[in-house]
BANUPA-783048 format. One record per atom (N, C-alpha, C, O): x, y, z; residue in three letters. Coordinates in steps of 0.001 Angstrom, whole numbers, padded with zeros to 6 digits, always signed. Layout:
! residues N
XYZALA...
//
This chain:
! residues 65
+000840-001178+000000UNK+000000+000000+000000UNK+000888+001246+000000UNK+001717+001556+000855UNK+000641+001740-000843UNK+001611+003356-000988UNK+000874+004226-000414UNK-000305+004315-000755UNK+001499+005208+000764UNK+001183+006163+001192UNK+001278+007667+000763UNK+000457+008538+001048UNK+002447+007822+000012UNK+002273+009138-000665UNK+003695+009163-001558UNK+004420+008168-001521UNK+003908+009830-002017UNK+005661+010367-003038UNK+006401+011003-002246UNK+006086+011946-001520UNK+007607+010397-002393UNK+008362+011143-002075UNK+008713+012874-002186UNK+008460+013433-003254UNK+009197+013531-001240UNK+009037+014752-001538UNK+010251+015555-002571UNK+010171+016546-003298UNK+011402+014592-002239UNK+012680+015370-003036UNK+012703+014322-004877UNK+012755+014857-005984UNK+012666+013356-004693UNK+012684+011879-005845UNK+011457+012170-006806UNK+011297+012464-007991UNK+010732+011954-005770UNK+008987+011493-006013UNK+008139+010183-006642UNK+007071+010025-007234UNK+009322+009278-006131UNK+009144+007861-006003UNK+008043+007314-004734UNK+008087+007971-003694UNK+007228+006335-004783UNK+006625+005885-004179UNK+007166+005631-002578UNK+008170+004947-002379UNK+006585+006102-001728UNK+006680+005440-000244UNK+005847+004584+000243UNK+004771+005167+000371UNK+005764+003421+000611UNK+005276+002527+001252UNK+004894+002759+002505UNK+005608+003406+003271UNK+003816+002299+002833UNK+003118+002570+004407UNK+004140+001653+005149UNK+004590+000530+004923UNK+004350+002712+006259UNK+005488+002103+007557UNK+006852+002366+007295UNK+007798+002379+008082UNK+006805+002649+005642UNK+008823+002882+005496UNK+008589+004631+005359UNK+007633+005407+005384UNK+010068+004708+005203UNK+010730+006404+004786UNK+010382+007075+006161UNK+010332+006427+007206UNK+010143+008432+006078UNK+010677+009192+007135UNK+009368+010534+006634UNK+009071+010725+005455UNK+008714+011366+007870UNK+007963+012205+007438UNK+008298+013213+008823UNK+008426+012876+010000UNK+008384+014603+008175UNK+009234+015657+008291UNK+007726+016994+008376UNK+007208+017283+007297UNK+007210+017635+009596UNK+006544+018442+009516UNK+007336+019699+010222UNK+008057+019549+011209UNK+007063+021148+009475UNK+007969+022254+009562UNK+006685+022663+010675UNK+005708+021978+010978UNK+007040+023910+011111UNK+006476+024670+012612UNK+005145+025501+011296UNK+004026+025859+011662UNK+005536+025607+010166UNK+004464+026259+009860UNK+003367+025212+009154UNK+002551+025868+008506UNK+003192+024226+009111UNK+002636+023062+008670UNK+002871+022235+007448UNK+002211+021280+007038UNK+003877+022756+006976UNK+004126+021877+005732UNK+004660+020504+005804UNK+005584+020261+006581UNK+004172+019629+005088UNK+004496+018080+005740UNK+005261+017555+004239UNK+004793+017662+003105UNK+006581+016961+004650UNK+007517+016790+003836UNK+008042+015331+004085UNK+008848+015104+004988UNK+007380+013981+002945UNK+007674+012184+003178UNK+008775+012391+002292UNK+008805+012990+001216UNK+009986+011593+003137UNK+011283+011214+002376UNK+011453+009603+002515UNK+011472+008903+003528UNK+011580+009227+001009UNK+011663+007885+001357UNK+012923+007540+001445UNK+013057+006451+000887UNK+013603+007806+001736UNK+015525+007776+002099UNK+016101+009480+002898UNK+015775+010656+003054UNK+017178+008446+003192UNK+017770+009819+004187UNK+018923+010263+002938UNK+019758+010979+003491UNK+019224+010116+001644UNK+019696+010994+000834UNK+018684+011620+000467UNK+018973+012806+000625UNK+017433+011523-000021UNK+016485+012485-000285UNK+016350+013101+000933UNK+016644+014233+000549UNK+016156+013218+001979UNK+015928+014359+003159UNK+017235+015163+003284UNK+017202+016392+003346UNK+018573+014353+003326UNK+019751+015359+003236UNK+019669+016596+002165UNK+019789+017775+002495UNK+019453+016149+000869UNK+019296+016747-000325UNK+018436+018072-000147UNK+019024+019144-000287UNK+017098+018064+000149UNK+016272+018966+000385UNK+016441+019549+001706UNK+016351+020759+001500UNK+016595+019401+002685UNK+016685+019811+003712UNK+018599+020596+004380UNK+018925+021745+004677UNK+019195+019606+004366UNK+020210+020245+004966UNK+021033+020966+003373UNK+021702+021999+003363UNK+020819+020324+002488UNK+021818+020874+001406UNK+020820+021963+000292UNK+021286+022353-000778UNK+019689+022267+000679UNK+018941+023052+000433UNK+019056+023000-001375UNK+019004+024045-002023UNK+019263+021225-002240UNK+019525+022092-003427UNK+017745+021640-004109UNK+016929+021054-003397UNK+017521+021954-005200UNK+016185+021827-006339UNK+016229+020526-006863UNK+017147+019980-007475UNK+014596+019893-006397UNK+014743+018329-007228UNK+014961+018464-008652UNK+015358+017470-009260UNK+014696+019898-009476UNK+014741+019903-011006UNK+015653+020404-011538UNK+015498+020908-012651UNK+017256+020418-010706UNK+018626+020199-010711UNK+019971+018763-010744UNK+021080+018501-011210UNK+018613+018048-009679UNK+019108+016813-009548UNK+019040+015950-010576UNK+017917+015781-011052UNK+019817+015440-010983UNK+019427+014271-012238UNK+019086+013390-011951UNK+018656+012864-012977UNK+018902+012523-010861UNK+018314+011075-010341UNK+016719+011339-010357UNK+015923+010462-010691UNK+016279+012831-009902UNK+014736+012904-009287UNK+013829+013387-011242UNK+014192+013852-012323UNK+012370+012787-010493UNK+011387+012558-011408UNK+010963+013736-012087UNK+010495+013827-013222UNK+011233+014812-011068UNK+011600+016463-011560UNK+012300+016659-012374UNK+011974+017312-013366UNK+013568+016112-012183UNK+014576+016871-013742UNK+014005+016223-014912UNK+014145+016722-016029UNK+013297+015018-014699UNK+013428+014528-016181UNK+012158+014792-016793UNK+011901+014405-017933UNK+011334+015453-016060UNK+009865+016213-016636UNK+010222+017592-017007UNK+009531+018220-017809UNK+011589+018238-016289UNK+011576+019601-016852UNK+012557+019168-018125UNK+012459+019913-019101UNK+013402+018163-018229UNK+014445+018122-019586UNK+013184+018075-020865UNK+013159+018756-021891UNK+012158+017008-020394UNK+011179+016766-021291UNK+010494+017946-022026UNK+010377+017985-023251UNK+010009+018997-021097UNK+009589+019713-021360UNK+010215+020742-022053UNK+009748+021189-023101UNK+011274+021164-021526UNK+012714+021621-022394UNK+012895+020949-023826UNK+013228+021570-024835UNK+012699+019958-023779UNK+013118+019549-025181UNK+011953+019879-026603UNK+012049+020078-027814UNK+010726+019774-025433UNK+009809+019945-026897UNK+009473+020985-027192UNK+008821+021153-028223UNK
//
């Protein structure tokens, strides 16, 4: 059973795995690995920079056509 996407990847998380991250102003942020939470969080960089995440390859796509 999948619970929601990842927030930095946006690969599937499974109910009971990954890690979920709520800020003081309510934004709720599921990482299904602790390189995706490093990534977004402590290294502050853009999933549509990263080349592994589902982001870059929808903006190359879109770029291309």
């Amino acid at each position: 059973m999948i619970l929601k996407n990842c927030s930095f990847c946006g690969n599937a998380v499974k109910k009971g795995c990954g890690k979920m991250f709520v800020k003081n102003d309510g934004t709720v942020f599921t990482f299904c690995s602790q390189k995706c939470e490093k990534n977004l969080r402590d290294l502050g960089r853009s999933p549509k920079k990263t080349r592994w995440t589902e982001a870059f390859a929808k903006a190359k796509k879109l770029e291309e056509e």
